[in-house]
C-alpha positions in Angstrom: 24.7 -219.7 11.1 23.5 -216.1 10.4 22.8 -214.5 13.6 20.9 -212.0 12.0 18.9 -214.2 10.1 14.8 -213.4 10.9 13.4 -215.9 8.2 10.2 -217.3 10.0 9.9 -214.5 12.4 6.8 -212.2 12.4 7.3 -209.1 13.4 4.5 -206.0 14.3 5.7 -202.6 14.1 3.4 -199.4 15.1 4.4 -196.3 13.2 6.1 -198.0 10.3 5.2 -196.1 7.6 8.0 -193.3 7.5 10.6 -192.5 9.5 12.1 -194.6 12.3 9.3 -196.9 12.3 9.1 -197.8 8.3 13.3 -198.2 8.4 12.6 -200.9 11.0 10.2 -202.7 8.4 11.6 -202.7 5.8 15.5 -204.1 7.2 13.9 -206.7 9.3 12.0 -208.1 5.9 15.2 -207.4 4.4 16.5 -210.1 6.8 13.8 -212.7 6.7 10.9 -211.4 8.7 7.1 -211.1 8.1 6.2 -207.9 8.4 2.9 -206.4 9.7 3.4 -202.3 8.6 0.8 -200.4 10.7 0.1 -196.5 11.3 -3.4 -194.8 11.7 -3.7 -194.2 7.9 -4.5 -197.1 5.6 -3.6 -196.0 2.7 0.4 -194.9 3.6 0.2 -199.0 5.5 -1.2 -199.9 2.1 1.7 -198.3 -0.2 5.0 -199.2 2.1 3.7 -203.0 2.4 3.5 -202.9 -1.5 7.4 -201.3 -1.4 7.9 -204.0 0.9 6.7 -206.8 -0.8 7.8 -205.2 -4.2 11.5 -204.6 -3.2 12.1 -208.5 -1.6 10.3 -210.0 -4.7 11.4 -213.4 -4.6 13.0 -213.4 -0.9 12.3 -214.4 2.1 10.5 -211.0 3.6 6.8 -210.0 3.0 4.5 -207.8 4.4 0.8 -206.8 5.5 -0.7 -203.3 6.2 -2.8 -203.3 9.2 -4.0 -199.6 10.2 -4.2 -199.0 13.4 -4.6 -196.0 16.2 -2.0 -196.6 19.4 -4.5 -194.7 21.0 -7.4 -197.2 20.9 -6.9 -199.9 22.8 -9.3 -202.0 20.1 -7.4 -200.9 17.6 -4.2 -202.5 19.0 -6.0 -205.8 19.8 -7.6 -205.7 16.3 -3.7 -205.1 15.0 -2.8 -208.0 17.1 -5.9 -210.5 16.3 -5.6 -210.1 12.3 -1.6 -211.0 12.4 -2.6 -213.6 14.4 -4.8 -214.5 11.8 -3.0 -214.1 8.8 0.3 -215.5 10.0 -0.4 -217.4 13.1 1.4 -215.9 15.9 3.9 -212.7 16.6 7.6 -213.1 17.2 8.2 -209.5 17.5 6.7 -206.5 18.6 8.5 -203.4 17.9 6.5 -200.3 19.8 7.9 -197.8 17.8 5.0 -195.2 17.3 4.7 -192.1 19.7 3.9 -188.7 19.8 5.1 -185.0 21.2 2.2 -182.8 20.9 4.3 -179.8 22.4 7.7 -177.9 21.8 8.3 -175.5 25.0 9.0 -175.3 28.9 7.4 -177.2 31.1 5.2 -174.6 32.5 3.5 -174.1 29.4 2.3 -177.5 28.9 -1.6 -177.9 28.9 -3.3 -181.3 30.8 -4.8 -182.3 27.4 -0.8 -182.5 26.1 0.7 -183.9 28.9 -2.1 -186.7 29.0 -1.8 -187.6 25.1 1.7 -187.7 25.4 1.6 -190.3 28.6 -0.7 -192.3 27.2 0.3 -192.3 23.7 3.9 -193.1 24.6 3.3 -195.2 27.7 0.3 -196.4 28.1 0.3 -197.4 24.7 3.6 -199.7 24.8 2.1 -200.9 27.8 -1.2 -202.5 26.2 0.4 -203.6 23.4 3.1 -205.7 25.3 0.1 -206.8 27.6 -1.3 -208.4 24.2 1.7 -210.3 23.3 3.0 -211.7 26.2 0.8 -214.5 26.6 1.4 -215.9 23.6 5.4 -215.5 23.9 5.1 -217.5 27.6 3.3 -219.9 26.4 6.0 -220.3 22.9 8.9 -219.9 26.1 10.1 -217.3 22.9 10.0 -213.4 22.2 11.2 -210.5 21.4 9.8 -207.3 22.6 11.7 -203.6 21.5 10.5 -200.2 22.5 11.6 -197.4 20.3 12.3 -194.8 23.2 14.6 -192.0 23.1 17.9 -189.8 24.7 15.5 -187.9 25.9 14.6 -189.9 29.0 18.5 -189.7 29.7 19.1 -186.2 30.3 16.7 -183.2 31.1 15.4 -180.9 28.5 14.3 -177.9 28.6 11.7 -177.8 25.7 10.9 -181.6 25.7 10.3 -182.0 29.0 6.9 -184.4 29.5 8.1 -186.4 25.9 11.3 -187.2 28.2 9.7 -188.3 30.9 7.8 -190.7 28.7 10.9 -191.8 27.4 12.1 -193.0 30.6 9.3 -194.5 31.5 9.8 -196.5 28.9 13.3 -198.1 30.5 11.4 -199.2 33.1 9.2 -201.0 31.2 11.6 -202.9 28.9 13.2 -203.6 32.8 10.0 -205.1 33.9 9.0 -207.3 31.9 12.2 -208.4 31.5 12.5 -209.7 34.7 8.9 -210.9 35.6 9.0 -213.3 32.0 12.6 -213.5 31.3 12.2 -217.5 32.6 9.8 -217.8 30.1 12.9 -216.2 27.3 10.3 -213.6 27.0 13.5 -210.6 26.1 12.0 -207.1 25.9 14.9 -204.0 25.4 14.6 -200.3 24.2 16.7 -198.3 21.8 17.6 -194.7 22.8 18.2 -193.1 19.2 19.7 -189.7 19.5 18.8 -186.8 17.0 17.6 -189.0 13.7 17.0 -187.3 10.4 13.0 -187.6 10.4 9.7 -185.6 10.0 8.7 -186.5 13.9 12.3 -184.4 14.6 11.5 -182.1 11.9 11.7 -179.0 14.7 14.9 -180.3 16.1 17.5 -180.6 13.2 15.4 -178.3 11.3 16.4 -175.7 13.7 19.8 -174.6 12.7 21.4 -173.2 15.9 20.1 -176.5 17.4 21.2 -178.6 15.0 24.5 -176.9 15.7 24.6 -177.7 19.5 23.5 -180.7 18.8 25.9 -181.8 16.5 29.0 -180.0 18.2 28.6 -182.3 21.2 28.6 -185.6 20.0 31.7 -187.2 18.6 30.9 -188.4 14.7 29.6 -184.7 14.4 26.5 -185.8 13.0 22.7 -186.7 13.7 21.6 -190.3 12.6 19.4 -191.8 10.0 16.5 -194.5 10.4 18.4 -197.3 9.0 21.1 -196.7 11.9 18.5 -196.8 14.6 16.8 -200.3 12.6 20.2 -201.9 12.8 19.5 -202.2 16.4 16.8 -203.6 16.0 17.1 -206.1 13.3 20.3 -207.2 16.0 17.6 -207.2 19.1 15.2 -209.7 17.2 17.1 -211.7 15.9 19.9 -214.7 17.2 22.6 -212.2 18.0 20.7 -210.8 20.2 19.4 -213.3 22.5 21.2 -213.0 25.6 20.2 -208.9 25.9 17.2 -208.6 27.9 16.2 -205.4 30.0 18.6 -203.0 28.6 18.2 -199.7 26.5 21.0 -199.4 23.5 21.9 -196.2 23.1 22.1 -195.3 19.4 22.9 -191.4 19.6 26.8 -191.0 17.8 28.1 -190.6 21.4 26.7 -187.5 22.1 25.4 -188.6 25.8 29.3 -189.6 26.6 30.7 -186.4 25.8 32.0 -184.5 28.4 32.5 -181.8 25.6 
């Protein structure tokens, strides 16, 4: 048996079409999965389902674009009720989309930034999980994985109210965990240190940061995408079906080191 076989899974991913988020899509239809790509533009969840569908021509993946705002509840039901539609049921959800509208000490944050970042990161995750529980119970199967970040591990002094989101995210993945783990409802996040994306454009764009950054962690390095939807693809599928409540740590050991 492959254990990282998805074939027959459906899978919803917010904020799949670049970065983190569109890595994510297009492994897990590399290993089987049905893949709903979503972001607030249509026409980006347009072009990376056609790469999707284009690239697996004749395998087992395939893909739908369904735009939708994290921010709007109705969106996210919308995003939920036409995969539901097309393909039945969801499998997977992957809350992978976020935002950080501010770069800076925590004194300088305004209300209107703190808010959009709570409830884009939180509040967000929390609806969308809300949506496909149910259906999960009911199936007594599911997989649930929150893109969150080393950020909710350690303090910051310029990311501040983004961390904080971050770890609220832990607790999440460690509630539902336990209140519908007897259902073999599984929900985990992924920590992903410094990744190679536009969302960390200011980070490892920054070179004394990317410096300090890179100084403390073992391997030397930041990540790419495709190391952070290893995880995943390993969280969804067989091989990972005895990890529930847990946040992996994908960061090249920089959070170990004592350096």
């Amino acid at each position: 048996m492959n254990l990282f076989d998805l074939t027959g899974k459906v899978a919803v991913i917010t904020g799949s079409t670049k970065g983190i988020g569109r890595a994510i899509a297009e492994q897990m239809a590399a290993h089987g999965a049905k893949v709903v790509v979503s972001s607030r533009k249509a026409d980006k969840c347009d072009e990376v389902a056609a790469q999707i569908n284009s690239s697996v021509a004749g395998g087992p993946g395939e893909a739908i674009a369904i735009p939708a705002n994290i921010s709007h509840k109705e969106d996210l039901q919308n995003l939920i009720d036409k995969t539901r539609e097309q393909w039945g049921q969801i499998d997977v959800a992957v809350c992978n989309a976020a935002a950080n509208p501010y770069y800076g000490g925590m004194l300088g944050i305004s209300d209107e930034q703190f808010d959009k970042v709570m409830d884009n990161n939180i509040k967000s995750n929390h609806w969308l999980c809300s949506m496909v529980i149910p259906e999960m119970r009911e199936r007594k199967d599911g997989a649930i994985i929150i893109i969150s970040s080393i950020a909710g591990l350690v303090g910051h002094t310029t990311l501040g109210a983004y961390g904080i989101s971050k770890a609220a995210d832990f607790a999440l993945v460690r509630n539902i965990a336990a209140e519908f783990g007897p259902d073999n409802v599984r929900a985990n996040a992924i920590a992903p240190g410094l990744v190679k994306t536009d969302f960390a454009r200011a980070l490892w764009d920054n070179p004394e940061y990317l410096k300090a950054a890179t100084a403390n962690a073992p391997l030397r390095r930041i990540g790419t995408p495709e190391e952070i939807a290893g995880g995943v693809v390993f969280l969804a599928s067989e091989a990972g079906q005895f990890m529930t409540g847990q946040t992996l740590v994908i960061d090249g050991g920089r959070v170990i080191s004592n350096e």
